[in-house]
C-alpha positions in Angstrom: -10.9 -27.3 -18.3 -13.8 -25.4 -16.3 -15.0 -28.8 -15.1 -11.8 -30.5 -14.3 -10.9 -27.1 -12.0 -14.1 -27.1 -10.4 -13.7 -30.9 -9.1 -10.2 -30.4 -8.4 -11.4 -27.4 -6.2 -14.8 -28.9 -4.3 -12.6 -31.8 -3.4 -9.7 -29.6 -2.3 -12.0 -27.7 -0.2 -14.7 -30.0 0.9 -17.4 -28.4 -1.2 -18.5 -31.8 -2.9 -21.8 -31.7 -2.0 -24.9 -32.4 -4.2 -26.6 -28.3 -3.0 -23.9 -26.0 -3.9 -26.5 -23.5 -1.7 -25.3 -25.2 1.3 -21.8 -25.3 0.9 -20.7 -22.3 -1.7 -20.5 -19.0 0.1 -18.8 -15.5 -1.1 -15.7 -16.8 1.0 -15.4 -19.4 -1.2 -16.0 -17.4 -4.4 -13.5 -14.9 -3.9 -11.0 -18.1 -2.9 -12.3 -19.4 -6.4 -11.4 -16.5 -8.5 -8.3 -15.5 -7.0 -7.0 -19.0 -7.4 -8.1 -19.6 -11.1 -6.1 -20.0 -13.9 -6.5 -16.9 -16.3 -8.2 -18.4 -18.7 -11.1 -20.3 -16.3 -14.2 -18.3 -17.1 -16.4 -19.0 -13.6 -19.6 -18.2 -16.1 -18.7 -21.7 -17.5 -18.7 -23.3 -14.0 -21.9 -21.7 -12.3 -24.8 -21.1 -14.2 -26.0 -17.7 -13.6 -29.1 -18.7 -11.9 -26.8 -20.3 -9.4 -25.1 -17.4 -8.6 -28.0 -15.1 -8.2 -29.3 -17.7 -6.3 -26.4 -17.3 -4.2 -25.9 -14.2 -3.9 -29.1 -13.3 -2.7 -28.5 -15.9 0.2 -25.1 -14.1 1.4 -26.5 -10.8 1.0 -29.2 -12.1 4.1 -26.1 -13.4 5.8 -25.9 -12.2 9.6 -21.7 -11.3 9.0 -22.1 -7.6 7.5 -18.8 -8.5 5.3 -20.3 -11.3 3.7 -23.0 -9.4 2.6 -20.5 -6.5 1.3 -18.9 -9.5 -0.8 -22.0 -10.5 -2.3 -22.0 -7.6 -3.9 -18.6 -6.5 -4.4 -17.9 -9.8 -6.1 -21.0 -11.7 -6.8 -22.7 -9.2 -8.2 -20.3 -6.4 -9.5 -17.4 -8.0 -10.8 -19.0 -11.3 -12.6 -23.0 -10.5 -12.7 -23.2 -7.1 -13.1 -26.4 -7.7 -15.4 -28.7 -8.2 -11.9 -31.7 -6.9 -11.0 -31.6 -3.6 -9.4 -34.0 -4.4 -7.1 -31.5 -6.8 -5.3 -29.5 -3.5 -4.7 -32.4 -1.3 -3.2 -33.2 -3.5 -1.0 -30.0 -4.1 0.5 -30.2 -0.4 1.0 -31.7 -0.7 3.8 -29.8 -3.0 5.5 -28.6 -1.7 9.4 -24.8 -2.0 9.1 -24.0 1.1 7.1 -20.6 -0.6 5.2 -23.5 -2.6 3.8 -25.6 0.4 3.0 -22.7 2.4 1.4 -21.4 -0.8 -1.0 -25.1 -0.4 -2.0 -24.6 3.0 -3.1 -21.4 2.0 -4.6 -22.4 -0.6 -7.1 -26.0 1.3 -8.1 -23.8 4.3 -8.9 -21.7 2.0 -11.2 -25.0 0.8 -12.8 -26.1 4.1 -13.6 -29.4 2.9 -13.5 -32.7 5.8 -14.0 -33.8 5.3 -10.4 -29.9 6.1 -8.8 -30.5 10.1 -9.1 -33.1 10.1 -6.8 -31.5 7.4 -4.3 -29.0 9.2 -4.1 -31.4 12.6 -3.0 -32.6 9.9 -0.2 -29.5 8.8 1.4 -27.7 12.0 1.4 -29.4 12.6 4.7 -28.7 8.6 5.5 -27.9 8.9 9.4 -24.3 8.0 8.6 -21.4 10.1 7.2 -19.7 7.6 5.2 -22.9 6.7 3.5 -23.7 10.5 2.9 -20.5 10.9 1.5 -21.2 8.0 -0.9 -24.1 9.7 -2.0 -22.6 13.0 -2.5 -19.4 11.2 -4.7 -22.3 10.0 -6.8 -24.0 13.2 -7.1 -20.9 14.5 -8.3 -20.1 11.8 -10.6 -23.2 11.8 -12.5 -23.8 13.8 -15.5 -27.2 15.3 -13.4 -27.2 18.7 -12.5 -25.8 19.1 -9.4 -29.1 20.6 -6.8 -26.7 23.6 -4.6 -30.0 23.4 -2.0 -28.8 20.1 -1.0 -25.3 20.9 -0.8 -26.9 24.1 1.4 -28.1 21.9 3.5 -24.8 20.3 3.9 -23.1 22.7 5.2 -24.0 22.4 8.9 -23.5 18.5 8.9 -22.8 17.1 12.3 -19.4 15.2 10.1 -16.7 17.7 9.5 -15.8 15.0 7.1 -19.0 15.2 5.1 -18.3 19.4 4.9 -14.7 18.8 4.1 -15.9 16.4 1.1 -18.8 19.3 0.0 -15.7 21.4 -0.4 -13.0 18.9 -2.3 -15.8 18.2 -4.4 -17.1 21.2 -5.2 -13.4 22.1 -6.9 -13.7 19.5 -8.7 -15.1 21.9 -11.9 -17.3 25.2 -12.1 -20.8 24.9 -10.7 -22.3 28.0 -10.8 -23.4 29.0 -7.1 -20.4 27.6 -6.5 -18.5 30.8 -5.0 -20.8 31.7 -2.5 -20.7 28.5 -1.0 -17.1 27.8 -0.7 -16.6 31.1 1.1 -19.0 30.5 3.7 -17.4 27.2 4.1 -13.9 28.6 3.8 -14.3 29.7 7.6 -16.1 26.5 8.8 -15.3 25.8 12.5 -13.2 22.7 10.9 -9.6 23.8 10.2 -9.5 21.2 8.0 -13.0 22.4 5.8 -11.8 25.4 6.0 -8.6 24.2 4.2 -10.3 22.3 1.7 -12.6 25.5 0.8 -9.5 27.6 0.0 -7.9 24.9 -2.2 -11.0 25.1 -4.4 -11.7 28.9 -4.2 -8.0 29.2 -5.2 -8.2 26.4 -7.7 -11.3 27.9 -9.6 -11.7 31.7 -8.7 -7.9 32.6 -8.1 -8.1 36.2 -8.0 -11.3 36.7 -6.4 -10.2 34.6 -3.5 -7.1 36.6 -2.9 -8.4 38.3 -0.4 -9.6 35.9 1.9 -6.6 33.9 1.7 -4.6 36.8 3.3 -7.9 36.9 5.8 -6.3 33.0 6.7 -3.0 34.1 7.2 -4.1 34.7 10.7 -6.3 32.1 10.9 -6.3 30.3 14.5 -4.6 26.9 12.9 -0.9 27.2 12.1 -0.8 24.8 9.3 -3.8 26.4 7.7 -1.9 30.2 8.1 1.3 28.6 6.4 -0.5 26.8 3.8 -2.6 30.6 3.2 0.8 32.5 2.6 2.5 29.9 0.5 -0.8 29.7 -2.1 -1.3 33.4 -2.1 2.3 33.9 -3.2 1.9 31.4 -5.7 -1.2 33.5 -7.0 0.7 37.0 -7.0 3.5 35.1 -8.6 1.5 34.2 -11.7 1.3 37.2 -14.0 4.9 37.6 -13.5 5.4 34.4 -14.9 3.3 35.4 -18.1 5.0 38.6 -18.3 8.6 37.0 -18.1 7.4 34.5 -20.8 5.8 36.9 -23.2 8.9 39.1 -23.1 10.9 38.9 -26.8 14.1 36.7 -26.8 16.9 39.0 -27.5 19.6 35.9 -27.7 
């Protein structure tokens, strides 16, 4: 079955050639797997060797996207036994898409050397790769370092601030408090925002007070998003006081 779908699909697409190297690319690959029947197993077709081989090819290709797919499909989704190696040198690479699918599929690896790759290219000089870093930071079961996140705080990105923030309501961090209400009057409206929906989220009576300090805060949305949280605070223990109350039906 493998073979008989792999000649049907070289001839369909012109890939009858004796080097696959030459024709075979992670266009064709994802074409491949998206077309296959669901029971054709592409480990039958292409030896791993020839894969690898492959893959490390496309991930030299001079189309940033190709070598994202090398990864993303060559690597991750059928191979995902590679060396690690393959990954942290790609890390490297000038096109930071490139740099943060890196990140992405190391993190899924879990391998021992992630933790501290992910210390390096928190200060990567892009944002999005940063805030791949910091996801992976908060993903793993390390401890999470709060001097890093420190140092976060006056990122040039209001996007990698507003992430610190989301992600730091994410569960209890102690060192934690301190941190979101500095950031809860960021210059950013919107890390500002995110701040209060984590201090309210985890600490919701101690962050009563500055969320009636951001009912005059300078954005509108932010001072109507303030007033309708805190109410839904001071409305709480009257909930548990109506519901411990005896039924008298």
């Amino acid at each position: 079955m493998a073979d008989r779908f792999r000649l049907t699909y070289l001839k369909s697409t012109g890939l009858e050639k004796s080097n696959l190297d030459e024709s075979f690319s992670s266009h064709d690959f994802v074409q491949m797997m998206s077309s296959s029947p669901p029971e054709y197993d592409l480990k039958e077709t292409l030896s791993s060797e020839t894969v690898l081989k492959q893959a490390k090819v496309d991930m030299k290709h001079p189309d940033p996207k190709v070598r994202v797919l090398a990864m993303r499909y060559y690597l991750e989704k059928t191979y995902p036994s590679i060396p690690m190696s393959l990954l942290q040198e790609i890390l490297s690479d000038k096109d930071p898409g490139v740099r943060s699918q890196a990140l992405r599929s190391l993190i899924k690896f879990r391998g021992p050397i992630v933790p501290s790759l992910l210390k390096k290219y928190i200060k990567d000089n892009d944002p999005g790769v940063r805030i791949v870093a910091l996801r992976g930071m908060f993903q793993s079961q390390e401890k999470i370092d709060l001097n890093i996140l420190l140092q976060l705080l006056s990122d040039d990105s209001a996007w990698v601030r507003r992430k610190v923030a989301t992600l730091l309501g994410w569960r209890q961090i102690e060192g934690a408090f301190p941190i979101l209400m500095e950031m809860s009057r960021d210059g950013d409206s919107m890390v500002r925002r995110a701040a209060l929906f984590s201090l309210s989220t985890l600490y919701p009576d101690e962050s009563k007070n500055r969320l009636m300090e951001a009912m005059t805060d300078s954005s509108p949305d932010l001072r109507k998003w303030a007033k309708m949280s805190l109410e839904e605070i001071m409305a709480r223990p009257l909930k548990k006081e109506i519901a411990s109350l005896p039924d008298r039906g």
